[in-house]
C-alpha positions, 0 to 999 in steps of 0.5 A: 809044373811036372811035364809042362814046359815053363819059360825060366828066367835066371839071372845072367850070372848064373851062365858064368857070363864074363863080368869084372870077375871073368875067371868066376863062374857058377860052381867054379873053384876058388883057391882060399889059399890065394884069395880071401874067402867071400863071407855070405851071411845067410838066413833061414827058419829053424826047420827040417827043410834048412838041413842042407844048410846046417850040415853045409856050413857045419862041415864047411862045405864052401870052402872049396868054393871061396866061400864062408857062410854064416848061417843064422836062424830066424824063428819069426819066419820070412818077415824077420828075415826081409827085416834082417835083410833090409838092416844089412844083418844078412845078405841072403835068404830062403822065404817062403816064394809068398812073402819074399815077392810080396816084399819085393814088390812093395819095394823092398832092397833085395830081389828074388835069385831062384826056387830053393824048395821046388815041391809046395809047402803043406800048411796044418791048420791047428786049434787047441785041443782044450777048444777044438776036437779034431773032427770040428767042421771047420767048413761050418764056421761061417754058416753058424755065424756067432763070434767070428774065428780069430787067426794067429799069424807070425807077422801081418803080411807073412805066409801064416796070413797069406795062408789063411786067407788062401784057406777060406778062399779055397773053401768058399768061405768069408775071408778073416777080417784085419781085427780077426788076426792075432800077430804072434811073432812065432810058433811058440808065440802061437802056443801061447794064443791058442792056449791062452784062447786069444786066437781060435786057428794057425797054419803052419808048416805041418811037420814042424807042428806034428810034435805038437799034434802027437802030444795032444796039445793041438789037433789039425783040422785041415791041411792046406797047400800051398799052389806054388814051390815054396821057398825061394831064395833072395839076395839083398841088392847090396849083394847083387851089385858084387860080380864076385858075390853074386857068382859065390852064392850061385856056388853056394846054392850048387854045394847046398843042391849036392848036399840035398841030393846025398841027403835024400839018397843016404840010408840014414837020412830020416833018422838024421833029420829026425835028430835035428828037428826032433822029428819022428823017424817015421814023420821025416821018411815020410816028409823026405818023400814029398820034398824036392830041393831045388836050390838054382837061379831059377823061377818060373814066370808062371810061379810069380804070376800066381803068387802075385794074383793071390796077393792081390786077390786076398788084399795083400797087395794093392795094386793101386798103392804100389809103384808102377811095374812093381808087379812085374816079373822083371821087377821082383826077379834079379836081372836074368836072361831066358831059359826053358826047362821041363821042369823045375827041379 
């Protein structure tokens, strides 16, 4: 996306257009002494790229805003969150871009707001170090033939599935079967089948799993990244409906924008993060190099496409058990205007 000039399609909120609220707009106060404060129940994983959020909401940050936000953490990644959502237990969320256009367009109640995390997910492909050594030529897995590799994945239909069909995509290789994925429902669900040898390989997030590398429990044999920006936030329909909701999370996503800003600056941010993720301070330097939030009502058309095209093409979507225009761009963001931009950051 660096350098290139994108069409950005934002939602018409975002530009403080005058609704049934006018004296509301995008980063605009809201005295919480004279007006009750807007709730938005929030939910992401429990990972380093969710820090903003936690030192937000720790240090009630939204507050000058109007806004309260409780945040909830969902282990079981984008799948538990879209469930959550579509059983009004929140209101927003920050998925992976995948998943959350994946949801949307097999019509699930909430539409895409904007690019939360605008750099791309690296994904480690793991195996247990009992089975695998890290040099196992995992490019030779199909040429040998044999019993076919078995994959761990959160959830059918998650990024881990999405994920590992776009590996052997990219390596040219035979796409895992529906009776080759082992649904674990978390990373700790995924120790359990990689131990109990139940699933032979699981991609994850590979500074999330690297405690798991360092100890000797598992070994990574390749990354994987991802060729778009990875999380995306989403707002249930249920939310956009409310003028006064919708420019609240646009203020929300502004303060967590800020905090993200002064995190990377700060001289003892990788020790911070470290801390909260039992990282280690060397591992989050490093990962605080590679990351850039976003955090804005945002979303190339260019990003959507692509995540729509690999869909498709690894039998995620099908395109003919879908409703009409549920691939569409105007179908999976939230109602928007135009906007171009160099980048997206």
């Amino acid at each position: 996306l660096r350098g290139s000039r994108e069409r950005i399609l934002r939602p018409a909120w975002a530009f403080g257009r005058p609704r049934r609220h006018p004296q509301i707009g995008p980063g605009s106060a809201m005295s919480s002494s004279s007006s009750p404060r807007i709730r938005l129940r929030v939910g992401g994983v429990p990972e380093h790229f969710n820090y903003p959020w936690r030192e937000a909401v720790a240090n009630d940050a939204f507050a000058a805003h109007g806004v309260k936000v409780k945040w909830s953490e969902h282990g079981g990644g984008s799948g538990e969150m879209a469930i959550a959502l579509k059983e009004d237990e929140i209101d927003v969320a920050c998925m992976l871009t995948e998943a959350a256009i994946a949801e949307v367009a097999r019509g699930a109640p909430f539409k895409v707001v904007g690019a939360y995390v605008a750099t791309p997910l690296v994904w480690g492909k793991h195996a247990n170090a009992e089975y695998y050594s890290a040099d196992h030529d995992v490019s030779a897995d199909d040429r040998r033939g044999g019993k076919p590799k078995k994959f761990a994945v959160s959830r059918i239909g998650s990024g881990s599935h999405l994920m590992a069909l776009v590996d052997a995509t990219m390596r040219g290789a035979r796409k895992p079967t529906d009776d080759e994925l082992v649904v674990v429902g978390s990373l700790l669900g995924a120790r359990d089948a990689l131990r109990e040898n139940e699933a032979d390989y699981f991609l994850w997030e590979k500074f999330m799993t690297k405690p798991l590398v360092d100890s000797g429990e598992w070994v990574r044999l390749a990354e994987v990244p991802t060729p778009w920006p990875c999380f995306a936030v989403v707002a249930s329909d249920r939310l956009l409906a409310d003028d006064l909701a919708t420019r609240s999370l646009v203020a929300a996503l502004g303060v967590v924008r800020e905090r993200a800003d002064a995190l990377v600056a700060a001289d003892d941010a990788a020790e911070r993060v470290a801390h909260e993720y039992d990282l280690q301070p060397e591992d989050a330097k490093i990962w605080l190099g590679t990351v850039r939030w976003c955090a804005r009502p945002e979303m190339p058309r260019t990003v959507v496409d692509t995540v729509v095209d690999h869909l498709l093409d690894a039998g995620i979507l099908k395109e003919d058990q879908l409703p009409e225009d549920a691939l569409a761009y105007e179908t999976i963001v939230a109602e928007n205007v135009t906007q171009d931009v160099a980048v997206l950051s």
